[in-house]
C-alpha positions as CSV (number, residue, x, y, z in Angstrom):
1,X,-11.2,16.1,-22.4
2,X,-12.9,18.1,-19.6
3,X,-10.2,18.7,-16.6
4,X,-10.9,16.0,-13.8
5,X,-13.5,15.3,-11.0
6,X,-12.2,16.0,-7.7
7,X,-14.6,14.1,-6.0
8,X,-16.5,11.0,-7.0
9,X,-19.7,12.5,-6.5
10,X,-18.6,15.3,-9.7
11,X,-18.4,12.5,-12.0
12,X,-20.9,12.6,-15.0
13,X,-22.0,10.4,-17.4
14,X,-20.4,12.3,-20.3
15,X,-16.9,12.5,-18.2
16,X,-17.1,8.9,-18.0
17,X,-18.3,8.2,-21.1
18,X,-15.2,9.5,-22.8
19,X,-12.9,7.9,-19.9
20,X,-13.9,4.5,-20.9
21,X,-13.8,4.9,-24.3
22,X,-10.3,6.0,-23.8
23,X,-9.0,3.2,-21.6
24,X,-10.8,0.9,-24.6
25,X,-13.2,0.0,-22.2
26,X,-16.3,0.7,-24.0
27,X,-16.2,1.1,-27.9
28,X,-17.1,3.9,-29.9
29,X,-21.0,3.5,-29.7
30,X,-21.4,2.8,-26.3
31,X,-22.7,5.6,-23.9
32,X,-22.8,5.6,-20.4
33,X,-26.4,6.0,-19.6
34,X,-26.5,7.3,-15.9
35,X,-24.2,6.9,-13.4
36,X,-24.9,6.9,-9.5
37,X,-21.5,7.4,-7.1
38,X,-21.3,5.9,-3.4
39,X,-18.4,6.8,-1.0
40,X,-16.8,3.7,0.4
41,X,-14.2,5.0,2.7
42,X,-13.7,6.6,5.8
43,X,-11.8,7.6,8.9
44,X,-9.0,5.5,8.4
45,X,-6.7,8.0,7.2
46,X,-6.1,6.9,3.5
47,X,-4.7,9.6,1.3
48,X,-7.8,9.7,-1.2
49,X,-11.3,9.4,-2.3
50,X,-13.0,5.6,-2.7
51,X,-15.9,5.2,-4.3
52,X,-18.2,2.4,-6.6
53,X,-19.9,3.5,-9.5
54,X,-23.4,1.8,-10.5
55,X,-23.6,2.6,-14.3
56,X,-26.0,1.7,-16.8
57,X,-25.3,1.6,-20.8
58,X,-26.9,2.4,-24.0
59,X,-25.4,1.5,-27.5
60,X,-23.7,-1.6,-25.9
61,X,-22.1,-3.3,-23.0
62,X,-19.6,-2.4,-19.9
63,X,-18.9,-2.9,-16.1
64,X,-22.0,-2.1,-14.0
65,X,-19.7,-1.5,-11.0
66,X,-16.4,0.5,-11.0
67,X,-14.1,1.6,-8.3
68,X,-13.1,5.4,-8.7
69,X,-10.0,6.5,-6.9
70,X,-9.4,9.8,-6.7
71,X,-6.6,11.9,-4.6
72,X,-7.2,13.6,-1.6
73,X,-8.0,17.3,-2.2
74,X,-7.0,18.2,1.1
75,X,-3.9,21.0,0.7
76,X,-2.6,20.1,4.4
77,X,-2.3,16.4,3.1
78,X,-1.2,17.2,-0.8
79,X,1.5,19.6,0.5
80,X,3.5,17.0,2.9
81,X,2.8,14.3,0.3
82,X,3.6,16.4,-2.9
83,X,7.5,15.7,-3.0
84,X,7.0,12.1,-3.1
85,X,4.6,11.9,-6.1
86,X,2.0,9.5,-4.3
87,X,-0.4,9.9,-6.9
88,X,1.8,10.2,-9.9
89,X,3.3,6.8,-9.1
90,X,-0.2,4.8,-8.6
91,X,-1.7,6.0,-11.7
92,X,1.6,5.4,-13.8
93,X,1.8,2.2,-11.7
94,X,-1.9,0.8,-13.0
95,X,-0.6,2.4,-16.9
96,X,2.8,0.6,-16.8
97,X,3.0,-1.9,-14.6
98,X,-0.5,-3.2,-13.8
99,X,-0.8,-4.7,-17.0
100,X,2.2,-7.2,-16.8
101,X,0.5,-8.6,-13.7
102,X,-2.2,-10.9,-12.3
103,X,-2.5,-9.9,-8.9
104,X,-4.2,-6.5,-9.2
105,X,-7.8,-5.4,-10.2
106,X,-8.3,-4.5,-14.1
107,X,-7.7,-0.5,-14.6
108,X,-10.7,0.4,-17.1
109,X,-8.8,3.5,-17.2
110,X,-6.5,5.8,-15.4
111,X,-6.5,9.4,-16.4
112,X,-3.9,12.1,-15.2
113,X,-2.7,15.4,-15.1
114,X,0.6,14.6,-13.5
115,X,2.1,18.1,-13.8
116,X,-0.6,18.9,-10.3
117,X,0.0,15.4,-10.0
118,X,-3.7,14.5,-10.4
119,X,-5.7,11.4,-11.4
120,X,-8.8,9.7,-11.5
121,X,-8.4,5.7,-11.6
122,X,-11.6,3.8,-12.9
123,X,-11.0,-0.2,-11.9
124,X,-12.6,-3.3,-11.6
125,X,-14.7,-3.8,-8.3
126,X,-13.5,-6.8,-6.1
127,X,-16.1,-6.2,-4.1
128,X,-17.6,-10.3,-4.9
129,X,-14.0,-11.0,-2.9
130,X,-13.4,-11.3,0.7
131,X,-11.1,-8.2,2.1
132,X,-8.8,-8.3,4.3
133,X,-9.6,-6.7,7.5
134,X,-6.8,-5.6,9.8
135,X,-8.1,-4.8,12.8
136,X,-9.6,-8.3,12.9
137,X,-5.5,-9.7,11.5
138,X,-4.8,-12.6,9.5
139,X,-4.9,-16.6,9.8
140,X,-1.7,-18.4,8.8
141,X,-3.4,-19.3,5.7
142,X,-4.3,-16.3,4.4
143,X,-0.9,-14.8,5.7
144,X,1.0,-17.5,3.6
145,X,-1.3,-16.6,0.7
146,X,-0.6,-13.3,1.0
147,X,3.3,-13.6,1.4
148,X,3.4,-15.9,-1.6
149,X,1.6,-13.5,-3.6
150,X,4.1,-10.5,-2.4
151,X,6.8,-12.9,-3.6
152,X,5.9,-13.6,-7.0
153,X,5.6,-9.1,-7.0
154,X,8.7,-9.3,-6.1
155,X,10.3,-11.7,-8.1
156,X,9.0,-10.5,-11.3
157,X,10.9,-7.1,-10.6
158,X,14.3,-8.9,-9.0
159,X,17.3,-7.0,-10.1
160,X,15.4,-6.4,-13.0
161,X,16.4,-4.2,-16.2
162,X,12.8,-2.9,-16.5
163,X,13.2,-0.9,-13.4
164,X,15.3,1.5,-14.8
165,X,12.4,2.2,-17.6
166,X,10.1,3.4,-14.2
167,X,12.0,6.6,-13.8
168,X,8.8,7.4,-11.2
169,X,9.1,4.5,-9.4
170,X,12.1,6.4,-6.3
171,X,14.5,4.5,-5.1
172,X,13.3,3.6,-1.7
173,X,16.2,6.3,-0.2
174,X,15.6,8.9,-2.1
175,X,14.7,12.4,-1.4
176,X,11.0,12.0,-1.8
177,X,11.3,9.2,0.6
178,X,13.5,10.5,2.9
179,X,11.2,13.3,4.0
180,X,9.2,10.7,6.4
181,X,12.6,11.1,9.1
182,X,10.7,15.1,9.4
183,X,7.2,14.5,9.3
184,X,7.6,11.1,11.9
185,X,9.5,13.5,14.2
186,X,6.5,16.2,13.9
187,X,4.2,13.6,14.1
188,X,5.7,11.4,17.5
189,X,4.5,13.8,19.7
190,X,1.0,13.9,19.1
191,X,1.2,10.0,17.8
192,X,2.4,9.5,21.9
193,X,-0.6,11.2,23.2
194,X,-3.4,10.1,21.2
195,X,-1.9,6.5,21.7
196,X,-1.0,6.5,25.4
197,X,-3.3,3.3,26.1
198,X,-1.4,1.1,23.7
199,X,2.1,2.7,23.8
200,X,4.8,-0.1,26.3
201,X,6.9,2.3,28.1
202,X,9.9,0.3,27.5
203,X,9.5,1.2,24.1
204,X,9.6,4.8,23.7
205,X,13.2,5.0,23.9
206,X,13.6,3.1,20.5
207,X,10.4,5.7,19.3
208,X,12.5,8.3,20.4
209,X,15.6,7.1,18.8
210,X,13.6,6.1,15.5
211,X,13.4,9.6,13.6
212,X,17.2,10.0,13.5
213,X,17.7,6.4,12.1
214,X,15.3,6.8,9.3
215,X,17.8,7.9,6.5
216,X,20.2,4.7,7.5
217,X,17.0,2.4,7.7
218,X,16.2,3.5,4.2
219,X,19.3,3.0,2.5
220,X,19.8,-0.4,4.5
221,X,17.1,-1.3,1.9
222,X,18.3,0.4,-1.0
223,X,21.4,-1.6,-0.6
224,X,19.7,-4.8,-0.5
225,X,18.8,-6.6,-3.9
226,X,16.1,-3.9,-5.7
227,X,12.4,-5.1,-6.8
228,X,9.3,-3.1,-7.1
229,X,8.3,-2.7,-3.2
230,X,4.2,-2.4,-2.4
231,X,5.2,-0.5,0.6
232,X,1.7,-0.2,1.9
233,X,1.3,-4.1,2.0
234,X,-1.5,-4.4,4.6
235,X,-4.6,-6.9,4.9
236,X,-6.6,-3.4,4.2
237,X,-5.1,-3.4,0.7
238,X,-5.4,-7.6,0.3
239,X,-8.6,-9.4,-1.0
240,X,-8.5,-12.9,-1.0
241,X,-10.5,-15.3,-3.4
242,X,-12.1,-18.7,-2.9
243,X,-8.1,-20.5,-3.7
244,X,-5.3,-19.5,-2.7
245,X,-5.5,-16.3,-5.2
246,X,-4.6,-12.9,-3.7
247,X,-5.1,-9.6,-5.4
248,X,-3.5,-6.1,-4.4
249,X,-4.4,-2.5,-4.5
250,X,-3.0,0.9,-3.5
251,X,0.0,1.1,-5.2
252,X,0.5,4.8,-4.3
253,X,3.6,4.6,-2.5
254,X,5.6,1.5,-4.6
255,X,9.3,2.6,-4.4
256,X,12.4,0.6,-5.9
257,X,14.8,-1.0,-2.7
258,X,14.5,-4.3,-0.9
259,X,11.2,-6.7,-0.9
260,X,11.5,-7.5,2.7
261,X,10.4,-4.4,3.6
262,X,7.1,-5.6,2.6
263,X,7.4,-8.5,4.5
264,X,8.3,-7.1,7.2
265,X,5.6,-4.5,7.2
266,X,3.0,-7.0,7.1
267,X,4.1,-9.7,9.0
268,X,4.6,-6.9,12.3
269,X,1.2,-4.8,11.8
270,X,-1.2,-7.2,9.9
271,X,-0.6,-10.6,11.7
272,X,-2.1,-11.3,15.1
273,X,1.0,-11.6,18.0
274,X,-0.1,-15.2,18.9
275,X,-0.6,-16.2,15.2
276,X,3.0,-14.9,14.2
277,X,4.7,-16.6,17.2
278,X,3.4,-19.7,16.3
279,X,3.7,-19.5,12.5
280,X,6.7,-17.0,11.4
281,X,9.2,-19.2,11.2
282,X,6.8,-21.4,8.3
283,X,5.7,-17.8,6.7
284,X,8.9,-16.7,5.9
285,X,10.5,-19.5,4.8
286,X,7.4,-20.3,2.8
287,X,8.2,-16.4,1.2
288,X,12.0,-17.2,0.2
289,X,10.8,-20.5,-1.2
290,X,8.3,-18.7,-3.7
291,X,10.9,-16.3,-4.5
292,X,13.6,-19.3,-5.3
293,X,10.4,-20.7,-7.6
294,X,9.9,-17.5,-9.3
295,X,13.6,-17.9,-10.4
296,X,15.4,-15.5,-7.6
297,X,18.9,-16.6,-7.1
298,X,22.1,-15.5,-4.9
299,X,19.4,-14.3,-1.9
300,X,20.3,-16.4,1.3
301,X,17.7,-17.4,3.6
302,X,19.9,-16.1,6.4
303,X,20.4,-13.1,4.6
304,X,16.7,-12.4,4.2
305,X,16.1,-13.3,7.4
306,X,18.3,-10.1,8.1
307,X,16.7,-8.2,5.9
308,X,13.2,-9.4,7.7
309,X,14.5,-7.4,10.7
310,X,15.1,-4.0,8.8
311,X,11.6,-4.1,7.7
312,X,10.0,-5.2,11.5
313,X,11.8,-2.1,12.4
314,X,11.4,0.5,9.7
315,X,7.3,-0.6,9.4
316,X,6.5,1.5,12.7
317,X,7.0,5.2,10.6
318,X,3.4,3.8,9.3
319,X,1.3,4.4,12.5
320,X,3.2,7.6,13.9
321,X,2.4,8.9,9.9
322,X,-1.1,8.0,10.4
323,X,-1.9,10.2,13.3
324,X,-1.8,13.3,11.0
325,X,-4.3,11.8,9.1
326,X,-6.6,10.3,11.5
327,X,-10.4,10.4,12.0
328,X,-9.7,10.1,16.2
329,X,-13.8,9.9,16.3
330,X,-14.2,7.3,13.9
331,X,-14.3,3.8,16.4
332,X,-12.9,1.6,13.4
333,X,-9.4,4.0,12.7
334,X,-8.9,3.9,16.2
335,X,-8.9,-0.5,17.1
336,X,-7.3,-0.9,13.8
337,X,-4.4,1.7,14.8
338,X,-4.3,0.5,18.9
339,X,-4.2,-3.4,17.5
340,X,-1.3,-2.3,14.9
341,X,1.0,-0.8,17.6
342,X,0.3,-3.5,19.8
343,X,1.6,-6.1,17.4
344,X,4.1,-3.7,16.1
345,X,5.9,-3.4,19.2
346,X,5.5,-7.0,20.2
347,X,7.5,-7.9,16.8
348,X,10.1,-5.1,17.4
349,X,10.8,-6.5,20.9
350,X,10.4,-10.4,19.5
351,X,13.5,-9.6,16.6
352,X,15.8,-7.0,18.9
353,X,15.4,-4.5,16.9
354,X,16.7,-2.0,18.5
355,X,20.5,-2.9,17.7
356,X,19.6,-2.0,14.0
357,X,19.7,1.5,15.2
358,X,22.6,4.2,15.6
Protein backbone atom coordinates (compact mmCIF):
# COMPACT_ATOMS: atom_id res chain seq x y z
CA UNK A 1 0.00 0.00 0.00
CA UNK A 2 1.36 3.38 -1.12
CA UNK A 3 1.60 5.82 2.14
CA UNK A 4 -1.55 8.11 2.26
CA UNK A 5 -2.98 11.25 0.42
CA UNK A 6 -2.68 14.32 2.38
CA UNK A 7 -5.10 16.06 0.49
CA UNK A 8 -8.05 14.97 -1.51
CA UNK A 9 -6.97 16.42 -4.47
CA UNK A 10 -3.61 13.58 -4.33
CA UNK A 11 -5.90 10.81 -4.51
CA UNK A 12 -5.47 8.49 -7.62
CA UNK A 13 -7.32 6.04 -9.11
CA UNK A 14 -4.86 3.26 -8.32
CA UNK A 15 -4.71 4.58 -4.42
CA UNK A 16 -8.29 4.16 -4.39
CA UNK A 17 -8.57 1.31 -6.27
CA UNK A 18 -6.73 -0.72 -3.66
CA UNK A 19 -8.66 1.19 -0.70
CA UNK A 20 -11.90 -0.10 -1.81
CA UNK A 21 -10.87 -3.32 -2.45
CA UNK A 22 -9.62 -3.41 0.95
CA UNK A 23 -12.62 -2.06 2.85
CA UNK A 24 -14.50 -4.97 0.54
CA UNK A 25 -16.07 -2.39 -1.21
CA UNK A 26 -15.32 -3.28 -4.66
CA UNK A 27 -14.23 -6.93 -5.50
CA UNK A 28 -11.15 -8.21 -6.89
CA UNK A 29 -11.91 -7.20 -10.68
CA UNK A 30 -13.24 -4.03 -10.28
CA UNK A 31 -11.05 -0.89 -11.04
CA UNK A 32 -11.63 2.48 -10.41
CA UNK A 33 -11.70 4.13 -13.75
CA UNK A 34 -11.07 7.91 -13.05
CA UNK A 35 -11.69 9.75 -10.19
CA UNK A 36 -12.39 13.57 -10.07
CA UNK A 37 -12.01 15.23 -6.18
CA UNK A 38 -14.14 18.48 -5.09
CA UNK A 39 -13.39 20.33 -1.79
CA UNK A 40 -16.55 20.76 0.22
CA UNK A 41 -15.44 22.68 3.27
CA UNK A 42 -14.40 25.81 4.33
CA UNK A 43 -13.77 28.54 6.89
CA UNK A 44 -15.51 27.12 9.52
CA UNK A 45 -12.65 25.91 11.37
CA UNK A 46 -13.02 21.99 11.22
CA UNK A 47 -9.87 20.16 11.92
CA UNK A 48 -9.62 18.45 8.36
CA UNK A 49 -9.99 18.06 4.69
CA UNK A 50 -13.82 17.33 3.20
CA UNK A 51 -14.18 16.39 -0.02
CA UNK A 52 -16.71 14.17 -2.63
CA UNK A 53 -15.27 11.95 -5.02
CA UNK A 54 -17.06 11.43 -8.55
CA UNK A 55 -15.67 7.95 -9.61
CA UNK A 56 -16.32 5.91 -12.54
CA UNK A 57 -15.64 1.84 -12.70
CA UNK A 58 -14.44 -0.73 -15.09
CA UNK A 59 -14.68 -4.51 -14.32
CA UNK A 60 -17.79 -3.97 -12.23
CA UNK A 61 -19.87 -1.86 -9.97
CA UNK A 62 -19.30 0.80 -6.83
CA UNK A 63 -20.36 4.15 -5.23
CA UNK A 64 -20.20 7.05 -7.81
CA UNK A 65 -19.90 9.48 -4.93
CA UNK A 66 -17.72 9.14 -1.84
CA UNK A 67 -16.89 11.50 0.95
CA UNK A 68 -12.99 11.54 1.70
CA UNK A 69 -12.01 12.81 5.07
CA UNK A 70 -8.71 13.47 5.54
CA UNK A 71 -6.76 15.33 8.72
CA UNK A 72 -5.68 18.64 8.70
CA UNK A 73 -2.04 18.91 7.66
CA UNK A 74 -1.58 21.98 9.32
CA UNK A 75 1.49 21.52 12.16
CA UNK A 76 0.10 24.57 14.27
CA UNK A 77 -3.39 22.64 14.40
CA UNK A 78 -1.76 18.79 14.61
CA UNK A 79 0.56 19.91 17.43
CA UNK A 80 -2.27 21.29 19.97
CA UNK A 81 -4.46 18.41 18.87
CA UNK A 82 -1.86 15.59 18.83
CA UNK A 83 -2.19 14.51 22.60
CA UNK A 84 -5.76 13.81 22.21
CA UNK A 85 -5.63 11.41 19.24
CA UNK A 86 -8.52 13.26 17.19
CA UNK A 87 -7.80 11.36 14.30
CA UNK A 88 -6.83 8.11 15.69
CA UNK A 89 -10.17 7.92 17.52
CA UNK A 90 -12.57 8.77 14.34
CA UNK A 91 -11.00 6.35 12.11
CA UNK A 92 -10.91 3.56 14.88
CA UNK A 93 -14.37 4.88 15.63
CA UNK A 94 -15.82 4.15 11.83
CA UNK A 95 -13.52 0.49 12.12
CA UNK A 96 -15.00 -0.49 15.56
CA UNK A 97 -17.88 1.09 16.35
CA UNK A 98 -19.56 2.33 13.16
CA UNK A 99 -20.50 -0.84 12.19
CA UNK A 100 -22.74 -1.80 15.25
CA UNK A 101 -24.81 1.23 14.40
CA UNK A 102 -27.54 2.74 12.14
CA UNK A 103 -27.16 6.26 12.65
CA UNK A 104 -23.84 6.98 10.75
CA UNK A 105 -22.92 6.94 7.02
CA UNK A 106 -21.40 3.56 5.54
CA UNK A 107 -17.37 3.71 5.86
CA UNK A 108 -16.28 2.06 2.38
CA UNK A 109 -13.09 2.13 4.04
CA UNK A 110 -10.97 3.83 6.62
CA UNK A 111 -7.18 3.52 6.21
CA UNK A 112 -4.61 4.61 8.92
CA UNK A 113 -1.23 5.07 9.93
CA UNK A 114 -2.01 5.77 13.54
CA UNK A 115 1.63 5.77 14.82
CA UNK A 116 1.55 9.81 12.96
CA UNK A 117 -1.85 9.39 13.77
CA UNK A 118 -3.03 9.63 10.12
CA UNK A 119 -6.07 8.46 7.99
CA UNK A 120 -7.91 8.72 5.06
CA UNK A 121 -11.87 7.81 5.60
CA UNK A 122 -13.77 6.87 2.30
CA UNK A 123 -17.76 7.05 3.32
CA UNK A 124 -20.97 7.03 1.90
CA UNK A 125 -22.30 10.62 0.63
CA UNK A 126 -25.45 11.93 2.40
CA UNK A 127 -25.40 14.45 0.36
CA UNK A 128 -29.46 13.28 -1.09
CA UNK A 129 -30.13 14.26 2.83
CA UNK A 130 -31.06 17.57 4.22
CA UNK A 131 -28.02 18.99 6.65
CA UNK A 132 -28.35 20.59 9.39
CA UNK A 133 -27.39 24.05 9.33
CA UNK A 134 -26.47 25.88 12.47
CA UNK A 135 -26.26 29.27 11.88
CA UNK A 136 -29.84 29.01 10.61
CA UNK A 137 -30.65 26.55 14.29
CA UNK A 138 -33.06 23.89 14.63
CA UNK A 139 -37.12 23.52 14.80
CA UNK A 140 -38.48 21.54 17.75
CA UNK A 141 -38.94 18.73 15.51
CA UNK A 142 -35.81 18.21 14.17
CA UNK A 143 -34.32 18.97 17.69
CA UNK A 144 -36.41 16.14 19.23
CA UNK A 145 -35.26 13.96 16.28
CA UNK A 146 -31.98 14.77 16.83
CA UNK A 147 -32.07 14.25 20.78
CA UNK A 148 -33.83 10.94 20.25
CA UNK A 149 -31.18 9.81 17.96
CA UNK A 150 -28.26 11.03 20.55
CA UNK A 151 -30.25 8.82 23.01
CA UNK A 152 -30.38 5.59 21.38
CA UNK A 153 -26.03 6.46 20.86
CA UNK A 154 -26.11 6.62 24.15
CA UNK A 155 -27.93 3.98 25.34
CA UNK A 156 -26.40 1.39 23.27
CA UNK A 157 -22.95 2.28 25.12
CA UNK A 158 -24.77 2.75 28.90
CA UNK A 159 -22.46 1.43 31.51
CA UNK A 160 -21.52 -0.84 28.99
CA UNK A 161 -18.73 -3.70 29.18
CA UNK A 162 -17.74 -2.98 25.54
CA UNK A 163 -16.28 0.29 26.48
CA UNK A 164 -13.48 -1.13 28.18
CA UNK A 165 -12.49 -3.02 24.64
CA UNK A 166 -12.08 0.93 23.16
CA UNK A 167 -8.90 1.49 24.93
CA UNK A 168 -8.83 4.80 22.36
CA UNK A 169 -11.93 6.00 23.15
CA UNK A 170 -10.36 8.59 26.73
CA UNK A 171 -12.27 8.94 29.39
CA UNK A 172 -13.81 12.31 29.09
CA UNK A 173 -11.12 13.60 32.13
CA UNK A 174 -8.32 12.35 30.93
CA UNK A 175 -5.09 13.93 30.14
CA UNK A 176 -5.70 14.27 26.43
CA UNK A 177 -8.90 15.96 27.43
CA UNK A 178 -7.79 17.92 29.98
CA UNK A 179 -5.45 20.01 27.87
CA UNK A 180 -8.53 22.22 26.57
CA UNK A 181 -8.28 24.20 30.51
CA UNK A 182 -4.59 25.56 28.54
CA UNK A 183 -5.50 26.18 25.18
CA UNK A 184 -9.22 27.91 26.23
CA UNK A 185 -7.04 30.14 28.52
CA UNK A 186 -4.60 31.02 25.47
CA UNK A 187 -7.38 31.24 23.33
CA UNK A 188 -10.08 33.74 25.67
CA UNK A 189 -8.16 36.56 24.89
CA UNK A 190 -8.20 36.76 21.32
CA UNK A 191 -11.84 34.72 21.45
CA UNK A 192 -12.97 38.30 23.49
CA UNK A 193 -11.74 40.50 20.84
CA UNK A 194 -12.67 39.04 17.70
CA UNK A 195 -16.20 38.48 19.47
CA UNK A 196 -16.75 41.83 21.12
CA UNK A 197 -20.16 42.47 19.17
CA UNK A 198 -21.76 39.36 20.58
CA UNK A 199 -19.98 38.95 23.94
CA UNK A 200 -22.93 40.25 27.27
CA UNK A 201 -20.64 41.99 29.57
CA UNK A 202 -22.26 40.40 32.45
CA UNK A 203 -20.89 37.38 31.27
CA UNK A 204 -17.21 37.66 31.11
CA UNK A 205 -16.77 37.15 34.65
CA UNK A 206 -18.06 33.35 34.40
CA UNK A 207 -15.51 33.47 30.91
CA UNK A 208 -12.98 34.51 33.06
CA UNK A 209 -13.69 32.07 35.82
CA UNK A 210 -14.25 29.14 33.09
CA UNK A 211 -10.47 28.07 32.35
CA UNK A 212 -9.75 27.22 36.07
CA UNK A 213 -13.04 25.10 36.38
CA UNK A 214 -12.41 23.01 33.37
CA UNK A 215 -10.58 20.01 35.10
CA UNK A 216 -13.75 19.80 37.82
CA UNK A 217 -16.22 20.30 34.85
CA UNK A 218 -14.66 17.32 33.25
CA UNK A 219 -14.65 14.93 35.91
CA UNK A 220 -18.22 16.05 36.96
CA UNK A 221 -18.91 14.04 33.80
CA UNK A 222 -16.62 11.26 34.24
CA UNK A 223 -18.44 10.63 37.44
CA UNK A 224 -21.74 10.46 35.89
CA UNK A 225 -22.97 7.11 34.39
CA UNK A 226 -20.28 6.40 31.19
CA UNK A 227 -21.52 6.01 27.45
CA UNK A 228 -19.81 6.70 24.27
CA UNK A 229 -20.15 10.76 24.15
CA UNK A 230 -20.29 12.48 20.33
CA UNK A 231 -18.90 15.45 21.91
CA UNK A 232 -19.10 17.53 18.75
CA UNK A 233 -23.00 17.01 18.60
CA UNK A 234 -23.99 20.01 16.38
CA UNK A 235 -26.73 20.55 13.59
CA UNK A 236 -23.35 20.85 11.35
CA UNK A 237 -22.62 17.23 12.02
CA UNK A 238 -26.63 16.12 11.74
CA UNK A 239 -28.52 15.20 8.48
CA UNK A 240 -31.91 14.61 8.69
CA UNK A 241 -34.02 12.26 6.34
CA UNK A 242 -37.55 12.48 5.07
CA UNK A 243 -38.91 10.50 8.82
CA UNK A 244 -37.83 11.05 11.76
CA UNK A 245 -34.28 9.24 10.86
CA UNK A 246 -31.18 11.19 11.86
CA UNK A 247 -27.59 10.22 10.82
CA UNK A 248 -24.21 11.53 12.54
CA UNK A 249 -20.79 12.24 11.49
CA UNK A 250 -17.45 13.58 12.95
CA UNK A 251 -16.71 11.30 15.41
CA UNK A 252 -13.21 12.74 15.95
CA UNK A 253 -13.49 13.83 19.38
CA UNK A 254 -15.95 10.74 20.99
CA UNK A 255 -14.63 10.31 24.62
CA UNK A 256 -16.14 7.91 27.33
CA UNK A 257 -18.01 10.10 30.50
CA UNK A 258 -21.60 11.35 30.80
CA UNK A 259 -24.19 11.62 27.61
CA UNK A 260 -25.55 14.82 28.79
CA UNK A 261 -22.76 16.50 27.76
CA UNK A 262 -24.08 16.03 24.38
CA UNK A 263 -27.25 17.22 25.23
CA UNK A 264 -26.24 19.91 26.70
CA UNK A 265 -23.89 21.01 23.92
CA UNK A 266 -26.59 20.92 21.43
CA UNK A 267 -29.47 22.02 23.13
CA UNK A 268 -27.25 25.65 24.18
CA UNK A 269 -25.35 26.32 20.69
CA UNK A 270 -27.53 24.53 18.02
CA UNK A 271 -31.17 25.46 19.20
CA UNK A 272 -32.58 28.89 18.53
CA UNK A 273 -33.07 31.05 22.20
CA UNK A 274 -36.82 31.41 21.45
CA UNK A 275 -37.23 27.81 20.15
CA UNK A 276 -35.48 26.37 23.45
CA UNK A 277 -37.53 28.49 25.85
CA UNK A 278 -40.60 27.31 24.50
CA UNK A 279 -39.65 23.73 23.88
CA UNK A 280 -36.77 22.46 26.51
CA UNK A 281 -38.75 21.30 28.99
CA UNK A 282 -40.57 18.61 26.01
CA UNK A 283 -36.88 18.03 24.51
CA UNK A 284 -35.41 16.77 27.32
CA UNK A 285 -37.81 14.84 28.79
CA UNK A 286 -38.54 13.40 25.32
CA UNK A 287 -34.34 12.46 25.58
CA UNK A 288 -34.67 10.53 29.10
CA UNK A 289 -37.72 8.86 27.81
CA UNK A 290 -35.79 7.31 24.65
CA UNK A 291 -33.09 6.41 26.92
CA UNK A 292 -35.59 4.51 29.48
CA UNK A 293 -36.84 2.79 25.96
CA UNK A 294 -33.44 1.78 24.97
CA UNK A 295 -33.42 -0.09 28.30
CA UNK A 296 -31.36 2.66 30.62
CA UNK A 297 -32.20 2.20 34.10
CA UNK A 298 -31.23 3.79 37.68
CA UNK A 299 -30.83 7.47 35.68
CA UNK A 300 -33.34 9.98 37.39
CA UNK A 301 -34.95 12.54 35.44
CA UNK A 302 -33.94 15.04 38.13
CA UNK A 303 -30.71 13.67 38.10
CA UNK A 304 -30.19 14.29 34.37
CA UNK A 305 -31.72 17.25 34.58
CA UNK A 306 -28.49 18.04 36.76
CA UNK A 307 -26.38 16.69 34.62
CA UNK A 308 -28.17 18.91 31.69
CA UNK A 309 -26.62 21.92 33.47
CA UNK A 310 -22.89 20.61 33.51
CA UNK A 311 -23.07 20.22 29.82
CA UNK A 312 -24.98 24.01 29.26
CA UNK A 313 -21.90 25.03 31.03
CA UNK A 314 -18.91 23.05 29.94
CA UNK A 315 -20.29 23.44 25.90
CA UNK A 316 -18.83 27.19 25.82
CA UNK A 317 -14.80 25.74 25.69
CA UNK A 318 -16.32 24.99 21.89
CA UNK A 319 -16.38 28.63 20.56
CA UNK A 320 -13.33 30.14 22.54
CA UNK A 321 -11.44 26.75 20.83
CA UNK A 322 -12.74 27.76 17.63
CA UNK A 323 -11.11 31.20 17.39
CA UNK A 324 -7.71 29.47 16.82
CA UNK A 325 -8.99 27.91 14.00
CA UNK A 326 -11.11 30.42 12.37
CA UNK A 327 -11.40 31.74 8.84
CA UNK A 328 -12.34 35.61 10.42
CA UNK A 329 -12.97 36.55 6.55
CA UNK A 330 -15.14 33.83 5.69
CA UNK A 331 -18.97 35.64 6.31
CA UNK A 332 -20.52 32.04 7.12
CA UNK A 333 -17.78 31.07 10.23
CA UNK A 334 -18.43 34.27 11.46
CA UNK A 335 -22.84 34.28 11.86
CA UNK A 336 -22.54 30.72 12.71
CA UNK A 337 -19.91 31.58 15.66
CA UNK A 338 -21.86 35.28 16.73
CA UNK A 339 -25.44 33.18 16.70
CA UNK A 340 -23.67 30.25 18.88
CA UNK A 341 -22.38 32.59 21.64
CA UNK A 342 -25.55 34.33 21.55
CA UNK A 343 -27.51 31.37 22.39
CA UNK A 344 -24.79 29.97 24.45
CA UNK A 345 -24.81 32.68 26.86
CA UNK A 346 -28.53 32.98 26.86
CA UNK A 347 -28.74 29.16 28.13
CA UNK A 348 -25.87 29.68 30.67
CA UNK A 349 -27.82 32.64 32.18
CA UNK A 350 -31.35 30.66 31.60
CA UNK A 351 -29.84 27.32 33.98
CA UNK A 352 -27.54 29.54 36.56
CA UNK A 353 -24.74 28.17 35.69
CA UNK A 354 -22.43 29.90 37.15
CA UNK A 355 -22.92 28.09 40.72
CA UNK A 356 -21.43 24.92 38.94
CA UNK A 357 -18.22 26.75 39.25
CA UNK A 358 -15.38 26.96 42.00
Amino acid sequence: MTSLPTTTAAVTAEWLTTALRSGGTINAQTTVATVEAKNMGAGIGFMGEVGRLEVTYTGGPGPKDIICKIPTQDPTIRGMLGPARVFEREARFYSEVAPQLSIVPQAYAVMAEYETDDYVLLMQDLGHLREGDQSVGVNAKDAMNALKTVARLHAEFWESPRLNSYEWVPAINSDGMKIGAGIYEQSLPGFLQVFAHAIDADMVPLMEKFGSNVHQLLDRFAAMPNTIVHFDYRLDNLFFGKGDDVWVIDFQTSSRGGGAYDVGYFMSQSVPIDVRREHEGALLKGYHDELVANGVTGYAFDQFMEDYRVGVLYGWIIPVYAVGTLDSSSERAMALWTEVIKRAQAAMRDHHVADLMN
